[in-house]
C-alpha positions in Angstrom: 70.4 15.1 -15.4 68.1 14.4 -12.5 68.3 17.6 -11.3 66.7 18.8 -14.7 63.8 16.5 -14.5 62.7 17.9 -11.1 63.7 21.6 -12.2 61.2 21.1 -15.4 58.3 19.3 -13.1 58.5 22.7 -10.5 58.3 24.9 -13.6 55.2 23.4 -15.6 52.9 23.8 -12.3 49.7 24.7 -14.9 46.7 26.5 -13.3 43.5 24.2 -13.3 40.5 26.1 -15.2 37.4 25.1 -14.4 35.2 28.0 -15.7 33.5 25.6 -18.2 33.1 23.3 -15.5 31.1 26.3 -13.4 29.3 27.1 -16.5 27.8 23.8 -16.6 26.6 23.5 -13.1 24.7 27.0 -13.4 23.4 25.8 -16.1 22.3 22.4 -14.5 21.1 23.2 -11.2 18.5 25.2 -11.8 17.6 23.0 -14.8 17.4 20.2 -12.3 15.6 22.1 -9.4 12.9 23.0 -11.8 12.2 19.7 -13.4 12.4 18.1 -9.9 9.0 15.9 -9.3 7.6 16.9 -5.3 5.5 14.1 -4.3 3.5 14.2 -1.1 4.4 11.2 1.0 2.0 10.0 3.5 2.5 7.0 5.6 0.2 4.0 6.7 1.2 1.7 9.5 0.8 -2.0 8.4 1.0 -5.1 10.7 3.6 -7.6 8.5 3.7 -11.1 9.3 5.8 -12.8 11.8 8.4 -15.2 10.1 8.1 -18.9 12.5 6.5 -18.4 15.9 5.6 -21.0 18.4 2.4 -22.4 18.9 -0.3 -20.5 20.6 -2.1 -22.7 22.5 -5.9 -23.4 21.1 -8.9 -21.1 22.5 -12.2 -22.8 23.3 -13.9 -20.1 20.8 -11.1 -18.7 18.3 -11.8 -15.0 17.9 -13.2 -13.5 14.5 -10.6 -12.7 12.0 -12.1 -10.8 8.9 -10.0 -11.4 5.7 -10.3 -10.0 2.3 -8.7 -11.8 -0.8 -7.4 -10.1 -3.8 -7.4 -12.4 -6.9 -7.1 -11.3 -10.8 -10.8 -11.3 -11.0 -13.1 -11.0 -7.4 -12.3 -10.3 -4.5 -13.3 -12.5 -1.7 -14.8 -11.7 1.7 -13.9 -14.6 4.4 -14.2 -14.7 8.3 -11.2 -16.9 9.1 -12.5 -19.7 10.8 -16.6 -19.9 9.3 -15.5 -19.3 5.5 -16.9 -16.9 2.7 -18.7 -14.5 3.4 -19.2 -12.7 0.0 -17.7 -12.9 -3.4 -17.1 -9.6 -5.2 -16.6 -10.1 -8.9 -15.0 -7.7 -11.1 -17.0 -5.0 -13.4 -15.9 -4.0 -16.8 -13.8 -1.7 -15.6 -12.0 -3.7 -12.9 -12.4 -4.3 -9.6 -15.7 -3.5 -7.7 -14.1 -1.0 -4.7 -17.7 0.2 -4.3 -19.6 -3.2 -3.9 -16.3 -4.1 -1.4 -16.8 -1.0 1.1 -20.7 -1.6 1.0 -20.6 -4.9 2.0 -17.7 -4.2 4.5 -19.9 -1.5 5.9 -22.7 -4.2 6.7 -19.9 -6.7 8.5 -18.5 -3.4 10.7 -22.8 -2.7 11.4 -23.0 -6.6 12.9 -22.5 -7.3 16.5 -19.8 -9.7 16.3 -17.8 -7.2 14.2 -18.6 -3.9 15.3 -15.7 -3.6 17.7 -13.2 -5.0 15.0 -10.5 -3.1 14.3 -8.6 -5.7 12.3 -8.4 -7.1 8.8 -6.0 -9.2 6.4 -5.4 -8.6 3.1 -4.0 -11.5 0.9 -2.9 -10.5 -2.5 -2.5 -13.2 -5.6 1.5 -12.4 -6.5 0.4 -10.4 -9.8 -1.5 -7.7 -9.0 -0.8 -4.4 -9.6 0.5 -1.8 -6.6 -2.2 0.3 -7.4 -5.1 -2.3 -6.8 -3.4 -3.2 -3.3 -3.7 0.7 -2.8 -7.2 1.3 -3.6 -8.2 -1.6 -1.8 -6.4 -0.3 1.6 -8.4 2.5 1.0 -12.1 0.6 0.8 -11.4 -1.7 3.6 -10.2 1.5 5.8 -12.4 4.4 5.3 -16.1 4.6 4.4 -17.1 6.1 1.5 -20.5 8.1 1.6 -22.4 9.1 -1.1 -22.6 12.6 0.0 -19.5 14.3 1.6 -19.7 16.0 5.2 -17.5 18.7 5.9 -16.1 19.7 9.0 -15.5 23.6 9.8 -12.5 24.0 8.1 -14.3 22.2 4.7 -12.4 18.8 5.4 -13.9 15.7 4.0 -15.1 13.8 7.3 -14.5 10.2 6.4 -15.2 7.1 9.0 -13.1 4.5 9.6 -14.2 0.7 8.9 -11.1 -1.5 9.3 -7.9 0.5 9.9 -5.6 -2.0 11.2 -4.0 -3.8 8.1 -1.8 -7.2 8.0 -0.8 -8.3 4.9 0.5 -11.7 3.2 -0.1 -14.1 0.6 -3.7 -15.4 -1.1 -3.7 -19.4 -0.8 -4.3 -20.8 -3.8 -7.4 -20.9 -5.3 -9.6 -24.1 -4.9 -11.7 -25.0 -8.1 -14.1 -27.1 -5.8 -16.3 -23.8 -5.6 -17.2 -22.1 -2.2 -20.3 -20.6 -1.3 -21.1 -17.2 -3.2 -24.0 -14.6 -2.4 
């Protein structure tokens, strides 16, 4: 009887048919090539944080640290050990990239900044990705009012602060600063 079992299992060998298995992926693959989404990556170098480091031992004269705060409604302007600078509030249609640049354009022009490379963005935990994008861009490159072209017909664009850090925005103190 045993011997029957293992005769029957050698005999019912079936073929596997997978033509409706081939018809599907000829189907599909070009389906999926062609509905594919290309995006054009480009990459920006930020300078991140440091989790605990030790104490750096205090300067006489602590060097100038430009930072720019992004909250729901301004933006503000500080110089890390003086304070505010500016206050740039929000227009109907959101935030004021233009009025930002401009006034970043004047802090590059003054001596104690000209040479300044360097600038912090601190972002409020709710906004948006694409507000922490278009503010990267008006605190790195300046924006003219009338293009330049190179010889090729490249957009020549200057740079104003191109090394970012990022972190958090403290919180917000209701005591008032001074605006401009």
């Amino acid at each position: 009887m045993f011997r029957r079992k293992s005769k029957r299992l050698r005999e019912n060998n079936a073929e596997l048919n997978i033509t409706a298995f081939m018809n599907l992926m000829v189907v599909l693959v070009p389906f999926l090539l062609i509905t594919a989404v290309f995006s054009q990556v480009s990459i920006l170098n930020l300078n991140l944080p440091a989790g605990v480091s030790e104490a750096l031992p205090q300067e006489e004269d602590p060097p100038k640290a430009l930072e720019v705060i992004v909250r729901k409604n301004k933006f503000e302007v500080n110089e890390r050990n003086s304070g505010l600078l500016k206050t740039v509030k929000n227009t109907n249609d959101g935030y004021n990239y233009s009025e930002l640049n401009a006034f970043l354009q004047e802090v590059k022009a003054h001596p104690e900044f000209n040479t300044d490379t360097t600038v912090t963005l601190l972002m409020e935990m709710d906004i948006e990705y694409d507000t922490l994008v278009q503010t990267m861009d008006a605190v790195r490159l300046i924006v003219l009012e009338e293009r330049e072209l190179d010889e090729q017909g490249n957009v020549i664009q200057g740079e104003l602060f191109p090394n970012i850090s990022m972190g958090d925005a403290p919180p917000e103190n209701s005591g008032g600063g001074q605006s401009q």
